[in-house]
C-alpha positions in Angstrom: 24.3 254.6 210.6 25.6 258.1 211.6 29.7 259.0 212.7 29.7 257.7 216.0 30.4 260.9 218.5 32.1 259.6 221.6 34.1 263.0 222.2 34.3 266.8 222.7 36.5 269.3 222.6 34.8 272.8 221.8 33.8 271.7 218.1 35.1 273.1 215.1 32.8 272.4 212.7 30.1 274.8 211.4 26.9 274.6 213.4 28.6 271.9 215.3 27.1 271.0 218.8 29.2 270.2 221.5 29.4 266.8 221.6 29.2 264.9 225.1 32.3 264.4 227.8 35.1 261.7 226.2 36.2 258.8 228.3 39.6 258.3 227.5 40.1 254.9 228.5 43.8 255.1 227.9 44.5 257.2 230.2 44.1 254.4 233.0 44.2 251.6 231.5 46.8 248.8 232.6 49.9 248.8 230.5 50.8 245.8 228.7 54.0 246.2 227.0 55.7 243.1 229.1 54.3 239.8 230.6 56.0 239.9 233.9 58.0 242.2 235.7 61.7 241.2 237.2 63.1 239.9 240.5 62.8 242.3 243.3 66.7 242.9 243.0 67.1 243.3 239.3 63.8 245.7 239.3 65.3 247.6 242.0 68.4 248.1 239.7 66.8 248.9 236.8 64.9 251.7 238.5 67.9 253.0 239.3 69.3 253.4 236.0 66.2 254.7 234.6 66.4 258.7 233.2 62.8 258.7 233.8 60.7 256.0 235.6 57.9 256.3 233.4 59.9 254.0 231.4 59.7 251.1 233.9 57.0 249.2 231.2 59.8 249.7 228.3 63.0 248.4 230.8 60.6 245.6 231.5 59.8 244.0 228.0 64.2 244.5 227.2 64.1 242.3 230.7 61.4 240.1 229.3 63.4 239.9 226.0 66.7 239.0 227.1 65.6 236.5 229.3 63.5 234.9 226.9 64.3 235.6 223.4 67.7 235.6 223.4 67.9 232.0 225.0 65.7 230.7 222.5 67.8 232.4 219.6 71.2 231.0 221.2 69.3 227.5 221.8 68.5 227.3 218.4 71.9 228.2 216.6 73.5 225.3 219.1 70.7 222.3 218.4 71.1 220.6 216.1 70.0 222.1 212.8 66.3 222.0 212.4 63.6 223.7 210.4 61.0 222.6 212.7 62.9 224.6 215.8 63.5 227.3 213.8 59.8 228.2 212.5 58.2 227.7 216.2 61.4 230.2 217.4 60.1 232.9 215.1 56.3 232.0 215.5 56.6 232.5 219.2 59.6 235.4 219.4 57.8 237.4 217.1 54.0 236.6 217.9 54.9 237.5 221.7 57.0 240.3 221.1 57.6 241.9 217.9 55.1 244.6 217.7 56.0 245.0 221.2 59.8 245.9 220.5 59.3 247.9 217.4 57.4 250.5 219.5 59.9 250.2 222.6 62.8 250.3 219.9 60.8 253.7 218.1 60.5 255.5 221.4 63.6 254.9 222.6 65.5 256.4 220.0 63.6 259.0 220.4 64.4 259.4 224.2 67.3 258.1 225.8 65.9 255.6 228.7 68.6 254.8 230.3 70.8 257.5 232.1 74.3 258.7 230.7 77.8 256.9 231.3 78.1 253.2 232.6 76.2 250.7 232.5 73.5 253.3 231.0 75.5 253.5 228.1 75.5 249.7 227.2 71.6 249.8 228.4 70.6 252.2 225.6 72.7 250.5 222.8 70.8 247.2 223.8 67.9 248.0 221.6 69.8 249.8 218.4 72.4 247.5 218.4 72.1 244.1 219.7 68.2 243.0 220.2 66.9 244.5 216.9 69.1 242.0 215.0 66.5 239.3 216.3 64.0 241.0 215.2 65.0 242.0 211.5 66.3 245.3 212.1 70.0 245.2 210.9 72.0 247.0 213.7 72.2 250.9 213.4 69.6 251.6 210.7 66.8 252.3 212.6 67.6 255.9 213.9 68.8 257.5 210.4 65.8 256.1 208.9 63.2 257.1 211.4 64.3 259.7 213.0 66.8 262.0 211.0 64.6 261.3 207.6 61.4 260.4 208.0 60.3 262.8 210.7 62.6 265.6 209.0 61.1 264.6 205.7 57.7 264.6 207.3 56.4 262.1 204.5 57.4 264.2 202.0 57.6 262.3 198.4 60.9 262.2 197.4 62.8 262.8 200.2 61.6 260.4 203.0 62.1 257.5 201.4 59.3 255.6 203.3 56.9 258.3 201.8 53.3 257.2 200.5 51.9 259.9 198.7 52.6 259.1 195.4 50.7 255.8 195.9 47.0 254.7 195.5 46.5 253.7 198.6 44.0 251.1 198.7 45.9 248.9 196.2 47.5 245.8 197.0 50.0 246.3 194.3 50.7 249.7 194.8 51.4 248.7 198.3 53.7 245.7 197.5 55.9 248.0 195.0 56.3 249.9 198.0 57.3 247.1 200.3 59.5 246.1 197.3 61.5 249.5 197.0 62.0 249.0 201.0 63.2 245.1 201.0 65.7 245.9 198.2 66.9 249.6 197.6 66.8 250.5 201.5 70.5 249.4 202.0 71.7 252.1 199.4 69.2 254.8 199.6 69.4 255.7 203.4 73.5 256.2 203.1 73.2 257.8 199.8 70.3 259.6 201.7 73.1 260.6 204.5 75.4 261.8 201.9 73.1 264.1 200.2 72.1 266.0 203.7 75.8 265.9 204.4 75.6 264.0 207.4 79.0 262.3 206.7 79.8 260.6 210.2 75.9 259.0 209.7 76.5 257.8 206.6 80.1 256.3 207.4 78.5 254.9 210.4 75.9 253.2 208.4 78.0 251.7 206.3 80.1 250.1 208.8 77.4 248.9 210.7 75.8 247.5 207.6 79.4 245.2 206.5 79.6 244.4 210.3 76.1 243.0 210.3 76.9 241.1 206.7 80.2 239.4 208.1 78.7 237.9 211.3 76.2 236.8 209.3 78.4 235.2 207.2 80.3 233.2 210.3 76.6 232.4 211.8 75.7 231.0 208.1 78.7 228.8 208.2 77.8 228.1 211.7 74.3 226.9 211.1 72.9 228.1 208.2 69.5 226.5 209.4 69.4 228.5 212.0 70.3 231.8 210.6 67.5 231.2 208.0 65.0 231.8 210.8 67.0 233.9 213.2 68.1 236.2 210.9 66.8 235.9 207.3 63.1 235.4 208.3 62.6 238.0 211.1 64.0 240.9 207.9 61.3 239.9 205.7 58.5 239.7 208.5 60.2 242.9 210.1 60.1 244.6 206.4 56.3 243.6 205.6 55.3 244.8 209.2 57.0 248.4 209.1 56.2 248.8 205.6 52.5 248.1 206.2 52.5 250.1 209.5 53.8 253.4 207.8 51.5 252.8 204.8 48.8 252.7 207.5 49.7 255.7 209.5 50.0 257.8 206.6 47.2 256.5 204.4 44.4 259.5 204.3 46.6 262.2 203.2 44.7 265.2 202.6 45.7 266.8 199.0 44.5 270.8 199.9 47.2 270.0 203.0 49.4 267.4 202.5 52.0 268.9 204.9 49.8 269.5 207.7 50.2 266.8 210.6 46.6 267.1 211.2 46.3 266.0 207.3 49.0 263.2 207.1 48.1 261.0 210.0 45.3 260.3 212.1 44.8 259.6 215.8 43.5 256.1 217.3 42.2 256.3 220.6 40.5 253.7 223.5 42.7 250.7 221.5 43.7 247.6 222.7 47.1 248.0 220.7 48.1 251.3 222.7 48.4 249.4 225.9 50.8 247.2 224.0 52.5 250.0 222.0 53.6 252.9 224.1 50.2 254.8 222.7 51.5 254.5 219.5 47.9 255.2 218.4 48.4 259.0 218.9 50.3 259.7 215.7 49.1 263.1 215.4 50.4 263.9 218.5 53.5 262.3 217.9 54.4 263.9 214.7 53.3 267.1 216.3 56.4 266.8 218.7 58.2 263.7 218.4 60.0 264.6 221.7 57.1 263.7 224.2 56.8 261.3 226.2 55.3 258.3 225.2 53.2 258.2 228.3 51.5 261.7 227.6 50.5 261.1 224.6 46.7 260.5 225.2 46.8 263.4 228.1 47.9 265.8 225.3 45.5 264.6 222.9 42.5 265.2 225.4 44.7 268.7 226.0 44.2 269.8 222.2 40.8 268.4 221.2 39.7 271.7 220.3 42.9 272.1 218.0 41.9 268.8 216.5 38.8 269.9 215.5 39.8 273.2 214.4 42.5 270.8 211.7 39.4 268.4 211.4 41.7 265.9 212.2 40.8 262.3 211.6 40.4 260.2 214.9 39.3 256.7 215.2 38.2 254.5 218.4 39.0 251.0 219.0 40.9 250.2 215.9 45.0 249.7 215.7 46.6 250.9 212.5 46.9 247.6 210.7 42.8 247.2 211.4 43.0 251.0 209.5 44.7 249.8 207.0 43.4 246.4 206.1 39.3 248.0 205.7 40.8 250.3 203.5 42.8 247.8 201.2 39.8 245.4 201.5 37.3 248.7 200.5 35.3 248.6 203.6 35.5 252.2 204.9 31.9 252.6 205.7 33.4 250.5 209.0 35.9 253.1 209.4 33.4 255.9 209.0 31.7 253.5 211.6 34.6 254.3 214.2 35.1 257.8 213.2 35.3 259.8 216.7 33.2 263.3 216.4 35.1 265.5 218.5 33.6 268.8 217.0 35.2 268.2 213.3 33.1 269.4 210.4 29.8 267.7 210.3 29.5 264.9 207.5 27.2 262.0 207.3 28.2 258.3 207.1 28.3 259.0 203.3 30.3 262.0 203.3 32.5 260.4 205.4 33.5 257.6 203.4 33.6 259.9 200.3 36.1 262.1 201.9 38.2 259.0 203.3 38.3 258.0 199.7 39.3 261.1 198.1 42.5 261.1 201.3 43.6 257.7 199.6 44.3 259.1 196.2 48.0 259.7 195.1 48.8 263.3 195.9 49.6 265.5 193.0 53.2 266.9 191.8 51.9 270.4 192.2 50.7 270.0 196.3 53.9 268.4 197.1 56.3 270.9 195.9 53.8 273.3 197.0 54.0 271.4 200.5 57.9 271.3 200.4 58.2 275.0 199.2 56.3 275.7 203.0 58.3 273.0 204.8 61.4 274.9 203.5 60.3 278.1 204.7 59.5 277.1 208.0 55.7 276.7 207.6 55.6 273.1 208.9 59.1 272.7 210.6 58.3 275.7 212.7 56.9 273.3 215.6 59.2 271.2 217.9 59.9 267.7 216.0 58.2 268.1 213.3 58.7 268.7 209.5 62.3 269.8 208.2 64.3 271.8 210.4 62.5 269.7 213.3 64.0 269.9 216.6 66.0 266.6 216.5 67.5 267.5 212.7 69.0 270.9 214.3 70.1 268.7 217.4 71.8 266.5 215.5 
């Protein structure tokens, strides 16, 4: 079987034809981040403190959240103490809504939702500080980890800490180290991390945040230590396993000539079911090419640059979210990737060629291309875009 070509943009590759007009079903396509929308009066208030009310589906699912979630997690803390509560309160709260949050949490700390002053003010520290506790995110992490070092750091082995390029890959173990160095040397690496880029009020601030979160954990322990178990404990090492293997995912086919490159780092998923749930999270190119843009242009921008894509010979999949991507290539089946590979006027290859190069993109990147990569990101020849690389928009900002 041949690439599949769904899309065109101009081509790129030599003796390329133009391939034939791209539906881009997720342009249109219902949204799906919440399961049902508020009263008339509490919609008609949230609108109103909306900065931008294109973020309607993300104000929804907090609405969704504290209305459901929250109850449950209260509820069980006051039963009585019960294993068998606590296991169908993280089944459901994070089968419902964890991949969900993640990606409303990610975008939002990106850009603001809510407007300035009050209540906006307590509306944007819902997420950051309060929700992500119930779903594994100890409270004020998220923002120095995402977006002051990894999209600073760009994936850039040593500094972003979540970096995969010195990993095979495809291997389980490889994989689980990395979880491992996550799960137990996070808590000291991201302030030391801080403290190296002199970002002293960030690192103080993680620090207090992190004792905060220990000592109420303490009193819920001694409260119901049951219930803490799965409230608390559980959702960190399901939160852990989930971001660990998402990143791996999204930054699995690195290419080695161009390891800095966006185009070369991530890939693009488009017409997937797990965009409609995930702000477009599938776009990832586009993302890291300017972390500031709306979620909800994402795939318009994408169809904007298709002849920029091609020109990178950027990697683009259809129908596929990145924990499909990343489980065929753990389990060795990336003749079903090269299956969903979207021809958009990238160099020609056949199926074969295809999984060959995939293969070669999940090879640990060498010493010499990294510090050759970081030597450019230094000079400015992959931070010179807006949010992306070191010296990205947001790291000047802040």
């Amino acid at each position: 079987m041949e690439p599949k070509v769904l899309s065109g943009g101009g081509g790129g590759g030599e003796g390329a034809t133009a391939p034939p007009p791209f539906i881009n079903t997720d342009l249109t396509s219902t949204r799906q981040e919440y399961y049902f929308s508020p009263p008339a009066w509490i919609d008609a208030w949230l609108l109103r403190q909306l900065r931008d009310p294109r973020d309607t589906p993300l104000a929804y699912l907090l609405f969704n959240i504290i209305v459901l979630v929250v109850p449950a997690a209260v509820a069980t803390f006051v039963a009585p103490p019960s294993h068998a509560l606590g296991a169908a309160y993280l089944v459901l709260s994070n089968g419902l809504f964890l991949q969900r949050f993640l990606l409303g949490l990610h975008y939002a700390e990106h850009l603001q939702i809510f407007k300035s002053g009050l209540p906006g003010a307590v509306l944007n520290s819902l997420c950051p500080y309060f929700l992500c506790a119930l779903f594994g995110l100890p409270p004020g992490m998220y923002r120095l980890h995402h977006i002051y070092m990894h999209h600073c750091e760009n994936n850039l082995f040593p500094h972003d800490l979540s970096s995969t390029e010195v990993y095979q890959r495809d291997n389980f173990f490889h994989w689980l180290l990395y979880w491992l160095r996550f799960w137990v040397a996070i808590w000291v690496e991201l302030p030391l991390y801080a403290l190296r880029k002199r970002r002293l009020r960030l690192a103080a601030h993680t620090l207090v945040m992190l004792a905060a979160f220990a000592a109420v954990v303490r009193q819920l322990w001694l409260f119901n230590h049951v219930a803490t178990i799965w409230v608390v404990a559980a959702p960190m090492l399901v939160a852990s396993l989930a971001m660990m293997f998402g990143n791996w995912a999204q930054h699995l086919f690195l290419d080695p000539a161009r390891p800095r490159s966006n185009y070369a780092l991530t890939y693009n998923l488009v017409n997937a079911a797990d965009n409609l749930k995930t702000f477009n999270d599938g776009y990832h190119i586009v993302h890291h090419q300017n972390s500031k843009l709306h979620w909800t242009e994402l795939p318009l921008r994408f169809m904007q640059t298709l002849d920029k894509h091609a020109h990178e010979d950027a990697l683009v999949f259809e129908g596929l979210g990145f924990f499909d991507v990343g489980f065929l290539a753990m389990t060795g089946q990336l003749h079903k990737l090269a299956d969903r590979y979207v021809d958009i006027g990238q160099k020609r290859r056949s199926r074969e060629e295809l999984v060959a190069m995939l293969k070669e993109r999940l090879r640990p990147i060498r010493a010499s291309a990294r510090h050759q990569g970081a030597d450019e990101q230094q000079g400015g020849g992959r931070g010179a875009g807006e949010g992306r690389g070191r010296g990205s928009g947001e790291s000047r900002r802040r």
